[in-house]
N, C-alpha and C positions, 0 to 999 in steps of 0.2 A: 553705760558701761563702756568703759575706752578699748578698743580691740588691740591688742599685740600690734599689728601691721597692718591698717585699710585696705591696703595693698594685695597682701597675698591669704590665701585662706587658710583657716586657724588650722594651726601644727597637728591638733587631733583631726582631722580631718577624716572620712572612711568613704569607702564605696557601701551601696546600698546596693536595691537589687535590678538586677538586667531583668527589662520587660522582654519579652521576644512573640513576636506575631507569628503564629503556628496554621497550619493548614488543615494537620490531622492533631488534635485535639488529646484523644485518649493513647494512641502510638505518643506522641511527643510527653507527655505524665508519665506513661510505664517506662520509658526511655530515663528519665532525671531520677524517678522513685525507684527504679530496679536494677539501673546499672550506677548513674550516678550518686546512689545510697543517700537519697534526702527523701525526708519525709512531704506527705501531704499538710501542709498549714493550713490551707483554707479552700475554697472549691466552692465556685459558687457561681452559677449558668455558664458565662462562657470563659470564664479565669480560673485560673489553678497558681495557687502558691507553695511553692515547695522552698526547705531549707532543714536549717536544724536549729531544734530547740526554740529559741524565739526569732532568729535569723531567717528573713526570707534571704533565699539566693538566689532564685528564679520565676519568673511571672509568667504564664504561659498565657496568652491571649487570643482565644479561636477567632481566626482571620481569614478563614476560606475564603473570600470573597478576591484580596489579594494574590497578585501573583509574584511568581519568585523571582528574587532580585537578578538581573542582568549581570552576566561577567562584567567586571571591571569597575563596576557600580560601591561607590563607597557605602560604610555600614560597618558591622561588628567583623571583626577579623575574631577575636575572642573571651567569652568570659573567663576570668582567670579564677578557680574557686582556691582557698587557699584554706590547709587543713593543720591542725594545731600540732600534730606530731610526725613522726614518718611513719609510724604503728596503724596512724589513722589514713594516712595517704596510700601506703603499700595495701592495706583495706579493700579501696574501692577503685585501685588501679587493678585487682583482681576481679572485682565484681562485675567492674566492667569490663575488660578483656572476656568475659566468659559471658558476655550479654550475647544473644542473636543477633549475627549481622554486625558484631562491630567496627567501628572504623577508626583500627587506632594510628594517628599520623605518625609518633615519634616520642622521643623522650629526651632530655636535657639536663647537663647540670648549670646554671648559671651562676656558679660563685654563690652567690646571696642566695641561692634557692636551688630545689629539683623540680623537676618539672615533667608531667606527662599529657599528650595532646593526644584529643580524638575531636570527631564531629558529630552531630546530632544525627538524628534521621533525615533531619531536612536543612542539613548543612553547615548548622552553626558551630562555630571552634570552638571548643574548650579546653582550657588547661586545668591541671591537678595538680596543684602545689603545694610544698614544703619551705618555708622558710629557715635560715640558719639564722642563727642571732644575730642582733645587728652588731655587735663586739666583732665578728666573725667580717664584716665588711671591711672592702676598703675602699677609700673616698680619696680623692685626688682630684684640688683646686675647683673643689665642689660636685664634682663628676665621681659616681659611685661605679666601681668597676664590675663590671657583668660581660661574660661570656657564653658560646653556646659549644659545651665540651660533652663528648661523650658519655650518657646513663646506660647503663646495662640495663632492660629494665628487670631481666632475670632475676638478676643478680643482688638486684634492690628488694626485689619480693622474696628470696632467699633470705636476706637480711634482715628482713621489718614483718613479714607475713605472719600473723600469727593464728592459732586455731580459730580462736573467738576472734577476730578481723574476719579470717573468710566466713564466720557462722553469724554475726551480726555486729557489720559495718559502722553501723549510727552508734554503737557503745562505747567510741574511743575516742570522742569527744568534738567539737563543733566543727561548723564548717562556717566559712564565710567568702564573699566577695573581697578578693585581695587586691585586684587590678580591673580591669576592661582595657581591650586591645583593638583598636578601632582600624578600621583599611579608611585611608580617604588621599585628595588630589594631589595634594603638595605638603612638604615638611615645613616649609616657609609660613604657608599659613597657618596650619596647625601651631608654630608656633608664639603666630601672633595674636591668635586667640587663646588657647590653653593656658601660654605663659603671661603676655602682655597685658590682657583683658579681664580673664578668668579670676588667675591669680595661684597659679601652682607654679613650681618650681623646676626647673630644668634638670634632670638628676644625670642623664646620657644622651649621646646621638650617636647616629649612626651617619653622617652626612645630609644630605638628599634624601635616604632609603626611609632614616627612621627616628621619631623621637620619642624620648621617657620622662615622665612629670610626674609629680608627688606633692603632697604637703608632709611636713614634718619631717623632712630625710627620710623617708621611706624610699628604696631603691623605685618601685614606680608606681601609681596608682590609677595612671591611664597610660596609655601608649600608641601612636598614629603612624602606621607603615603607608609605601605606597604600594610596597610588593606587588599588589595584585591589583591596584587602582591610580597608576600615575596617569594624572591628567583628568577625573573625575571633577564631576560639575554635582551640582546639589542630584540629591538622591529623591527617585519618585516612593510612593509611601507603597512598602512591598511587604511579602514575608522577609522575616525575620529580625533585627533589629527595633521594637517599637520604641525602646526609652533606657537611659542610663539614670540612675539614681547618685548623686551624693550627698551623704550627710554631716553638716556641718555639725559643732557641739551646742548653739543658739541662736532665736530668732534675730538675736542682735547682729547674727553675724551676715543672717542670708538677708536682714537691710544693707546691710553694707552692700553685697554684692549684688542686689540688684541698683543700688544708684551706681555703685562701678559701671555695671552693664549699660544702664541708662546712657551714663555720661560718655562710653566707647560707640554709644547708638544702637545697641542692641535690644531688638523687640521682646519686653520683657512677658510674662505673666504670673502674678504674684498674688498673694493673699495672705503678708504679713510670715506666714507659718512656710511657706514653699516657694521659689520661684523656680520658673521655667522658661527653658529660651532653646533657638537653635544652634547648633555651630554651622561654618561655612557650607557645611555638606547637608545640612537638616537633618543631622543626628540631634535627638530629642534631647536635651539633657535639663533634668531635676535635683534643684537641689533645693533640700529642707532640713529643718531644724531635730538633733536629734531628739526620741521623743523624751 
């Protein structure tokens, strides 16, 4: 079968699910199942998979043994969950707000999307998104315009809240991994690998600070800040961060991108159906065929 582009990875392109190495086990499960409104998919000794419907979004993977990553230390900046209406997003922006102990960072509109950010129990980012149609975008000289403008988030749960949303969250339909937003050393090389190697597409920049990449014109579907990690070196293996997933639409495709990988020298590991490699930082990344 001849692929669209050798080059870059096929336009259907999607995130799969962010693994995350956990310390506390059953806190970090009631955390994703009670404030971030996903169900239990699977559970089984020391993994928990949570999401909705057939979607896993999150892989919990009991790692006590690990300890926690170092300031500065590249790794997950955040999983971006991305929810199909604003009925369903105002939902479990409530659920969690009213979670114990929550830590919510902020909220944003960015043109192409809303967006609401908190962090785990044990550190990890998350965003809560909404997307606006892509008709609603604008694109310029290949660059998708995105901002970071003022959410109420009052004002938004005033607007979207609705009885059955705060009475049961999971009823107003899926959720999925929209993005992953990664901290690592430099923009440079992120973009020599994500864009040049990998095979996604440059959608924005921020200069120096930040890059955004996608298959298929999606505004981003991974993103590499240095915010909080300029000048980071490969990462030692801690909590948090253990694996990103992407899935392509066939095996045809993740041969192609492991001989890509091959031939740029990147240590692959494959089994026809999946492969798996590092990026510069030895963030884990997976990609397989979808099923």
């Amino acid at each position: 079968m001849a692929l669209a582009n050798p080059d870059l990875l096929a336009a259907d392109t999607a995130m799969g699910a962010v693994t995350l190495d956990v310390a506390d086990l059953d806190v970090m499960t009631a955390y994703y199942r009670d404030a971030i409104a996903l169900e239990v998919l699977s559970s089984a000794g020391t993994e928990v998979t949570l999401g909705r419907g057939a979607d896993p979004v999150v892989i919990l993977r009991h790692s006590p043994e690990l300890r926690a990553a170092s300031p500065g230390q590249a790794g997950l900046f955040h999983t971006a969950i991305l929810f199909e209406t604003q009925a369903a997003l105002a939902a479990v922006v409530a659920t969690a707000a009213q979670y114990p102990g929550v830590r919510f960072v902020g909220s944003s509109d960015h043109l192409v999307s809303q967006a609401f950010y908190f962090d785990d129990p044990e550190g990890n980012g998350i965003e809560l998104y909404w997307d606006r149609d892509r008709t609603e975008w604008s694109w310029t000289h290949g660059q998708v315009e995105m901002a970071t403008l003022f959410l109420d988030p009052n004002q938004f749960l005033r607007d979207h809240l609705s009885e059955r949303g705060l009475d049961a969250p999971t009823t107003l339909g899926g959720a999925t991994v929209g993005h992953v937003h990664l901290s690592v050393g430099d923009v440079g090389t992120a973009r020599s690998f994500y864009v040049d190697t990998l095979g996604f597409e440059a959608t924005a920049s921020l200069g120096s600070q930040a890059l955004f990449v996608s298959a298929g014109k999606y505004h981003h579907h991974m993103a590499m800040n240095v915010w909080n990690s300029r000048g980071a070196g490969r990462r030692q293996r801690t909590l948090g961060l253990g694996q990103v997933d992407i899935v392509v639409p066939t095996a045809d495709e993740v041969g192609a991108l492991t001989e890509r990988m091959k031939h740029f020298g990147v240590q692959t590991r494959d089994d026809g159906q999946t492969v798996s490699f590092d990026d510069p930082w030895a963030n884990l990344i997976n990609v397989r065929a979808a099923d």
